[in-house]
C-alpha positions in Angstrom: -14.1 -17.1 12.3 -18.0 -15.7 13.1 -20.9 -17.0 11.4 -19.1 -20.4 10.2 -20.9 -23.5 9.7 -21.3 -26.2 6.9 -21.4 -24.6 3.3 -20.6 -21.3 4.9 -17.6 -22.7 6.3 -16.0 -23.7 2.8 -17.3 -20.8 1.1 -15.3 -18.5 3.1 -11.9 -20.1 3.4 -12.6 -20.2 -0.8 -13.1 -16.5 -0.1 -9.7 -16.3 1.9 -7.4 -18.1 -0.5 -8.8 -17.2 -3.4 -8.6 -13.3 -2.6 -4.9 -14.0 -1.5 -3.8 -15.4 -5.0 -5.7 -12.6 -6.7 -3.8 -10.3 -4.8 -0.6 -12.5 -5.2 -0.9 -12.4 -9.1 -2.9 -9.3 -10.0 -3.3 -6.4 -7.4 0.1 -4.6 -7.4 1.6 -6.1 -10.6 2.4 -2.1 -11.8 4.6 -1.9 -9.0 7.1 -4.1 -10.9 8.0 -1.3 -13.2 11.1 -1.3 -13.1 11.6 -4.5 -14.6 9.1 -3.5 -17.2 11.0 -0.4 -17.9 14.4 -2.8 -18.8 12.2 -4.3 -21.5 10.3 -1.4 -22.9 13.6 0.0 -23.5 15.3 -2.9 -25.4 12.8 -2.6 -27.2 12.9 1.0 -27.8 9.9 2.8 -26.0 10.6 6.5 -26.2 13.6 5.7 -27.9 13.3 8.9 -29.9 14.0 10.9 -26.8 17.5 9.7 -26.3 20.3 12.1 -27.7 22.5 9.9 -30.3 26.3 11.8 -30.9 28.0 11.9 -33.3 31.0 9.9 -31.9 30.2 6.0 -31.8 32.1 5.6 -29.3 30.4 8.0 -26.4 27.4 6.7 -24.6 24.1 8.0 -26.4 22.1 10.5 -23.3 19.0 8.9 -22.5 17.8 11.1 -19.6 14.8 12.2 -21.6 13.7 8.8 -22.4 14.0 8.0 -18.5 12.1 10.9 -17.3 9.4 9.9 -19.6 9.2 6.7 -18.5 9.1 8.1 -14.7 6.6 10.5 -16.2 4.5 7.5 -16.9 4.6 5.6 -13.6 3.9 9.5 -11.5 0.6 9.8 -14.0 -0.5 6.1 -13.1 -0.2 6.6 -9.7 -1.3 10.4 -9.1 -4.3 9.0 -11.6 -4.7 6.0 -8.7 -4.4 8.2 -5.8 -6.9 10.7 -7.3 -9.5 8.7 -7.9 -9.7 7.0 -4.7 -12.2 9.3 -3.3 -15.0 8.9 -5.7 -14.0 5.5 -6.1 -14.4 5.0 -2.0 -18.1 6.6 -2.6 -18.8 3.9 -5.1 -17.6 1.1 -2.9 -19.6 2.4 -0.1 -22.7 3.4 -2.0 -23.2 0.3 -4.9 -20.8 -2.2 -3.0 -18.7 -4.6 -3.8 -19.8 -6.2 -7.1 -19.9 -2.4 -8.9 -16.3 -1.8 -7.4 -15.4 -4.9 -8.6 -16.6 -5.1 -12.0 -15.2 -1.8 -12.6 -11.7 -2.8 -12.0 -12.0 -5.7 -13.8 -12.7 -3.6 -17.3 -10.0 -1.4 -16.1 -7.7 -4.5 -15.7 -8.4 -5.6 -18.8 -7.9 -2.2 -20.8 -4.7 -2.1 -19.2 -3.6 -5.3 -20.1 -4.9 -4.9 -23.6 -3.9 -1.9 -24.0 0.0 -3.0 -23.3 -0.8 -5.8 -25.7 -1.4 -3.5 -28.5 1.5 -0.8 -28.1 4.6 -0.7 -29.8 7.4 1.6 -29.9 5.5 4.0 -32.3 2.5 4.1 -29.7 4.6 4.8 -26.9 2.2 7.1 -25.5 -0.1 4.1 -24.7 1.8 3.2 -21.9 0.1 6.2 -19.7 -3.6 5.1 -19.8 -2.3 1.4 -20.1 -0.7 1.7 -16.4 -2.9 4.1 -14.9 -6.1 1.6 -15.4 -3.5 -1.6 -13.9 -2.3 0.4 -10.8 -5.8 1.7 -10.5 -7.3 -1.7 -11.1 -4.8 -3.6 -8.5 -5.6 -1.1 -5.8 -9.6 -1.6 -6.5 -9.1 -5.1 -6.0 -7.4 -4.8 -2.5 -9.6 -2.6 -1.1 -12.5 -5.0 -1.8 -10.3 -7.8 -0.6 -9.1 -6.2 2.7 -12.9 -6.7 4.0 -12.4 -10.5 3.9 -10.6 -9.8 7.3 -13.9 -9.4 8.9 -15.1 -13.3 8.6 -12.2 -13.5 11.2 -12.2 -12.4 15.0 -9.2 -12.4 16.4 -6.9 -12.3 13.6 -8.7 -9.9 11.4 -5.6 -7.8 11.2 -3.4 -10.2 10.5 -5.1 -11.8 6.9 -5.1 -7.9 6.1 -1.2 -7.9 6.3 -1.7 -10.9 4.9 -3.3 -9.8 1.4 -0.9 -6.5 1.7 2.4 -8.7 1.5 0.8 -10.5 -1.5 -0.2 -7.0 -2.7 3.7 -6.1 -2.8 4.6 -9.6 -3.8 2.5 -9.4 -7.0 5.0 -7.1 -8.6 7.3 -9.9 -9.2 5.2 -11.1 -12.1 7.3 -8.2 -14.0 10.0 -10.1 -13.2 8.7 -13.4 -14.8 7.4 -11.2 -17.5 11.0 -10.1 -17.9 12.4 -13.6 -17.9 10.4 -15.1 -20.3 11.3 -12.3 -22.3 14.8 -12.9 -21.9 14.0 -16.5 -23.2 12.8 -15.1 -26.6 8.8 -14.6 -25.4 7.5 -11.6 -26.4 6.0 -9.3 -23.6 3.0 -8.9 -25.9 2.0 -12.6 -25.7 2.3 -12.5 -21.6 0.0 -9.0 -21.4 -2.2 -11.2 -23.7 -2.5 -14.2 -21.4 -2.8 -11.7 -18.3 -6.2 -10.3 -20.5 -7.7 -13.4 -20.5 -7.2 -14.0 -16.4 -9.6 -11.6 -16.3 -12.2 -14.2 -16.2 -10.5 -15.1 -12.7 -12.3 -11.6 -11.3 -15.1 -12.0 -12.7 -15.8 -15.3 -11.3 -14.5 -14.5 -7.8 -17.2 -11.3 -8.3 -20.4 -13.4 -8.9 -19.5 -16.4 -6.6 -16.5 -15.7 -4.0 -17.8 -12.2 -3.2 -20.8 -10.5 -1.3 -22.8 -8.1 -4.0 -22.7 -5.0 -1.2 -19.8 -5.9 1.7 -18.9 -8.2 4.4 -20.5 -7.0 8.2 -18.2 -6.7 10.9 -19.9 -5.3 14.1 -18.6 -1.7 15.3 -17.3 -0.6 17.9 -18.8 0.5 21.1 -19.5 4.3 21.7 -19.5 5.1 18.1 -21.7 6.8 16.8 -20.3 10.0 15.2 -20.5 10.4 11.3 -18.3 10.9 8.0 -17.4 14.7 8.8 -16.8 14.2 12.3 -14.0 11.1 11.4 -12.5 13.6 8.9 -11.8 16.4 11.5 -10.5 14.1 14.1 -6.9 13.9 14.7 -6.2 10.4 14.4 -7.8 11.3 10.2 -5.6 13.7 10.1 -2.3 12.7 11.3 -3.0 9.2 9.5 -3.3 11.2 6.2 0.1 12.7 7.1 1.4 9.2 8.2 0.2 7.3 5.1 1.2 10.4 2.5 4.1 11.0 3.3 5.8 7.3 3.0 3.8 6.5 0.0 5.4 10.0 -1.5 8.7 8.7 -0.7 7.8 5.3 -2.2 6.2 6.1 -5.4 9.2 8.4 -5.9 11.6 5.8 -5.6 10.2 3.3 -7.8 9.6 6.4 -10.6 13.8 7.0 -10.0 15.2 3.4 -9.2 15.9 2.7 -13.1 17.6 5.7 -13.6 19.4 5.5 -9.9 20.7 1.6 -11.2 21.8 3.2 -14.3 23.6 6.1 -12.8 25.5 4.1 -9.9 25.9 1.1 -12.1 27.9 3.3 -14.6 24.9 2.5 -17.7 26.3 -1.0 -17.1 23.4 -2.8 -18.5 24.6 -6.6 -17.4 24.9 -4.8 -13.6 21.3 -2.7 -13.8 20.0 -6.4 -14.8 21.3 -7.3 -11.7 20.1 -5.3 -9.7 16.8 -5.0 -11.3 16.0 -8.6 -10.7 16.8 -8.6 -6.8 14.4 -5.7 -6.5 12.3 -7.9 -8.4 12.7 -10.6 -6.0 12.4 -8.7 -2.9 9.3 -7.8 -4.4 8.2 -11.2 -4.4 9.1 -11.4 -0.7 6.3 -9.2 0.5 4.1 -12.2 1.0 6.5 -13.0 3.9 6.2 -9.5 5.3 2.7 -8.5 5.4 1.9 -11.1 8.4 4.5 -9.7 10.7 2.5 -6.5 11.0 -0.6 -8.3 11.4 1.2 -10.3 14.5 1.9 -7.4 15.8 -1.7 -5.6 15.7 -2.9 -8.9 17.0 -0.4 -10.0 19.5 -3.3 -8.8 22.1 -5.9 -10.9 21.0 -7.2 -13.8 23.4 -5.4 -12.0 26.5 -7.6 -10.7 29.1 -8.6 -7.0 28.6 -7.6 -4.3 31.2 -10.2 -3.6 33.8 -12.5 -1.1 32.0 -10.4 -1.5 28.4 -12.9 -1.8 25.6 -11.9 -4.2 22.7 -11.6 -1.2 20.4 -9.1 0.4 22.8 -7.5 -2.8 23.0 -6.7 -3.1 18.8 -6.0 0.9 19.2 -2.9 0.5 21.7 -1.8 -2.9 20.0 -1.8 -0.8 16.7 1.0 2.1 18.3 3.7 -0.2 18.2 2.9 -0.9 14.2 2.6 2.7 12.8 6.2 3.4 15.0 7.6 0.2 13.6 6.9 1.2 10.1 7.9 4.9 10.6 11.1 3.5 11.4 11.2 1.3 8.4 10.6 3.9 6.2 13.7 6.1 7.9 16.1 3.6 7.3 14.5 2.8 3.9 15.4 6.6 2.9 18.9 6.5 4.4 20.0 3.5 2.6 18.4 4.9 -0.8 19.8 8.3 -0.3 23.4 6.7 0.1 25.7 6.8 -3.6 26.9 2.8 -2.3 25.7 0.3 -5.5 25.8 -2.7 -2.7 24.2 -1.2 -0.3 21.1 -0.8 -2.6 20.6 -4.3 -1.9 19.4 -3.3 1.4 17.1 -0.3 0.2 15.3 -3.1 -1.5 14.4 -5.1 1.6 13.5 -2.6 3.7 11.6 -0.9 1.0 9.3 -4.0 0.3 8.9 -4.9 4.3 7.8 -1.2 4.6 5.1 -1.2 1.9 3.8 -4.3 3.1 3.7 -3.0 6.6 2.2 0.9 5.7 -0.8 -0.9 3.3 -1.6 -3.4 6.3 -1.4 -1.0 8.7 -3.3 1.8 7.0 -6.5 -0.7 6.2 -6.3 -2.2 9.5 -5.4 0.8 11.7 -9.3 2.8 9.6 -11.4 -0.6 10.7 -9.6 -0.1 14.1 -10.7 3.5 14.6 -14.0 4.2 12.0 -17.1 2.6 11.7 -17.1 0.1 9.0 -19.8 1.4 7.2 -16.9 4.4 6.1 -14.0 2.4 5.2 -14.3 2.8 1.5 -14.9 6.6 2.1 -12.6 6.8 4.8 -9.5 4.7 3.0 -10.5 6.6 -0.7 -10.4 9.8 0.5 -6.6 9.7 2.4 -5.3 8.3 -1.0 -6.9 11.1 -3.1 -5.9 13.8 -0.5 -2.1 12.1 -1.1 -2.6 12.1 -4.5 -2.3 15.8 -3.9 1.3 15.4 -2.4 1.8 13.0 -4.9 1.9 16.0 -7.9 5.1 17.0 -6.0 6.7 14.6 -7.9 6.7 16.5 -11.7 8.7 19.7 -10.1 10.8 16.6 -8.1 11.7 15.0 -10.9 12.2 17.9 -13.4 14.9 19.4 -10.7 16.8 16.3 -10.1 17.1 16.2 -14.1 17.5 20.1 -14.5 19.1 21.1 -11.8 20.8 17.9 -10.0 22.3 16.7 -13.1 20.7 13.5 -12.2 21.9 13.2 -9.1 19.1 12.6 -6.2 20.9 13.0 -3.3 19.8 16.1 -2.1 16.1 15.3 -2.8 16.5 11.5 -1.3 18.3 13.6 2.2 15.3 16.6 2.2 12.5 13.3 1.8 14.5 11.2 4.7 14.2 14.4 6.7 10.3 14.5 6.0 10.0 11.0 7.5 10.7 12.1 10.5 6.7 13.9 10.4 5.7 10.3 10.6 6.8 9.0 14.0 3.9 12.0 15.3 1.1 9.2 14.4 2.1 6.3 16.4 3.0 9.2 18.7 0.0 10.5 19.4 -1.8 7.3 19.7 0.4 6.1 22.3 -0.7 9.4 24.5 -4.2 9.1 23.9 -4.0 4.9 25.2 -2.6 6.2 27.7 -4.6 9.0 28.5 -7.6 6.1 28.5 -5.5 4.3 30.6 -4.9 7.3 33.2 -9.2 8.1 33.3 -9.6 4.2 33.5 -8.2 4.5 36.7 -8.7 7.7 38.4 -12.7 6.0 37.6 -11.8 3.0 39.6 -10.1 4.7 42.1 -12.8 6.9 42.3 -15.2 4.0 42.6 -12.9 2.2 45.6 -13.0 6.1 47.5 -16.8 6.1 46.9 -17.6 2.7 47.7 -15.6 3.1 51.3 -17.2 6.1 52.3 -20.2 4.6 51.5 -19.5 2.1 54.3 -18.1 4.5 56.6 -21.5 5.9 56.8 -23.7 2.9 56.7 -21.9 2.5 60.0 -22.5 5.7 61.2 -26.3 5.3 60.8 -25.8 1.8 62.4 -24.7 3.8 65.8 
């Protein structure tokens, strides 16, 4: 850890643990939807959608109800996405206490907001989760800079706070039990409004008012525009939007998929929905496997000529390949019509959002200047948010046109993934492209340096 001594010392480990249970209990709690959705419809949310026939004894077609309710989590997150850009501006320009006070109020309209609906008011559920997914992912990004009080495992607390970041959506899930128990959802948003006193504590006490330093790296000295026209922006944007396409998709469509492969067996889809949940909560066990991995370098001896920055840079190839790959086989199992297997989709779908969040933040303080991150990191996720509209035509042709049925849409997205493995691709070719001028240089050196003895003899004659 830099700068540590005394006070300091104990303030910042404060910092550390209390930014991981914040992210561990608040940050990505709208990524639980689905278990939300199973009690929003018990208790009839968009209820007046469903198609009720005339014969008791057929099942009543709810697809409308379940679009809207997908309708409702692709608003909230386009909404996210967005306004990441103008949100990174404010984090870079007014710093960390602005940021942070801003998604506390949108925390707590979220949460109120929830608290107030009803069946009647359905409609409320679009601001409602649009200020909590927008919220969660405000708090992260101000959280993610607590990796610089550390050196050599900077990456690694990162993956750290993105594991609890995934893990957080299991307090759906405990939402959903207590509600099971005869407590009424209302009462829990309620009690999840007053923790906002939590953020504002860690905003005036546990945080720094603009951002944590971290020095940069050597040989940088380019600006904003000349980041955003480089390749490694570029194919990072592709990278990061692609998988977060395929995973905001599947958490719109994983009610209605549990529904349709379950047979509308409600005991089953409860099921199921609770081990999703429970992977979920798993995602704190995740994120520091990435963060090994970027880190695995650290404390070894650097090449002869390596920089420390090209260092993190060829540690970090291995990580954006590794979760490329996760998100292949994440699309393969989800695209399969195999109930059991789905069991599977939800492991490798929580290890790969842990991974593609660490990764992302980690892999921007790798290759920017600091002093961009917020611009850097907003403006990707409001370019994706772009991609992310692709999801209204999606969804309107798997209902239209599919019949419900997914699979050609989940074999067409497990195709796209395939634009991801380019990334990690060409990062390994530019290492090694360092590595290649690192030593033709020293070669060059060793052929200078023994002509230059050749002809101090000479003269010696």
């Amino acid at each position: 850890m830099l700068g540590c001594g005394g006070g300091a010392k104990l303030r910042h480990s404060l910092t550390v643990a209390s930014g991981f249970v914040e992210n561990l209990c608040f940050s990505g709690i709208a990524y639980g939807w689905a278990s939300l959705v199973f009690i929003l419809k018990n208790d009839g949310y968009f209820s007046d959608l469903c198609d009720i026939t005339a014969n008791a004894t057929a099942l009543s077609d709810c697809s409308g109800q379940d679009e809207q309710f997908s309708l409702v989590f692709t608003v909230a997150s386009f909404s996210m996405n967005f306004l990441r850009f103008p949100l990174g501006f404010l984090f870079d320009r007014f710093g960390t206490m602005a940021t942070r006070l801003l998604a506390t109020c949108l925390y707590t309209t979220g949460t109120l907001l929830i608290t107030g609906s009803s069946p009647e008011q359905s409609a409320l559920l679009f601001p409602a989760i649009s200020c909590l997914i927008t919220s969660g992912m405000l708090f992260y990004t101000t959280n993610a800079q607590v990796g610089n009080l550390f050196d050599s495992h900077r990456s690694t607390v990162i993956s750290v706070y993105a594991g609890a970041f995934d893990s957080s959506a299991a307090v759906f899930l405990i939402i959903k039990f207590l509600y099971e128990r005869g407590v009424s959802f209302h009462s829990s948003f309620l009690v999840l409004s007053v923790c906002s006193v939590i953020h504002v504590f860690r905003t005036f006490f546990l945080m720094p008012k603009t951002h944590i330093p971290y020095p940069l790296p050597d040989r940088y000295s380019y600006g904003f525009r000349s980041c955003v026209l480089s390749w490694f922006f570029l194919w990072h944007l592709v990278w990061v939007a692609v998988m977060q396409f395929c995973h905001f998709l599947f958490i719109a469509t994983v009610n209605p998929m549990l529904n349709r492969l379950a047979n509308r067996d409600q005991t089953l889809v409860s099921q199921y929905t609770n081990a999703f949940a429970f992977t979920q909560l798993c995602g704190v066990l995740c994120g520091p496997w990435n963060g090994l991995i970027m880190d695995r370098h650290k404390g070894k001896p650097l090449a002869p000529g390596e920089t420390k920055q090209e260092a993190d840079l060829r540690s970090s190839s291995l990580s954006l390949f590794l979760t490329s790959l996760q998100c292949l086989l994440f699309y393969v199992c989800f695209s399969s019509p195999l109930l059991p297997l789905q069991y599977l989709t939800f492991i490798l779908q929580v290890l790969n959002s842990a991974f593609i969040y660490g990764g992302h933040q980690a892999f921007l303080t790798i290759v920017f200047p600091g002093c961009h991150f917020g611009k850097l990191s907003g403006l990707i996720t409001s370019l994706s948010a772009v991609v992310l509209l692709l999801q209204f035509p999606v969804l309107h042709l798997i209902r239209e046109f599919l019949h419900g049925d997914p699979i050609y849409v989940n074999v067409g997205l497990t195709l796209l993934t395939l634009l991801t493995f380019i990334h990690p691709l060409h990062v390994h070719l530019h290492c090694r492209s360092l590595a290649n001028q690192r030593w033709a240089r020293a070669k060059q050196e060793v052929t200078n340096s023994g002509s230059k003895v050749t002809c101090n003899r000479l003269v010696g004659m």
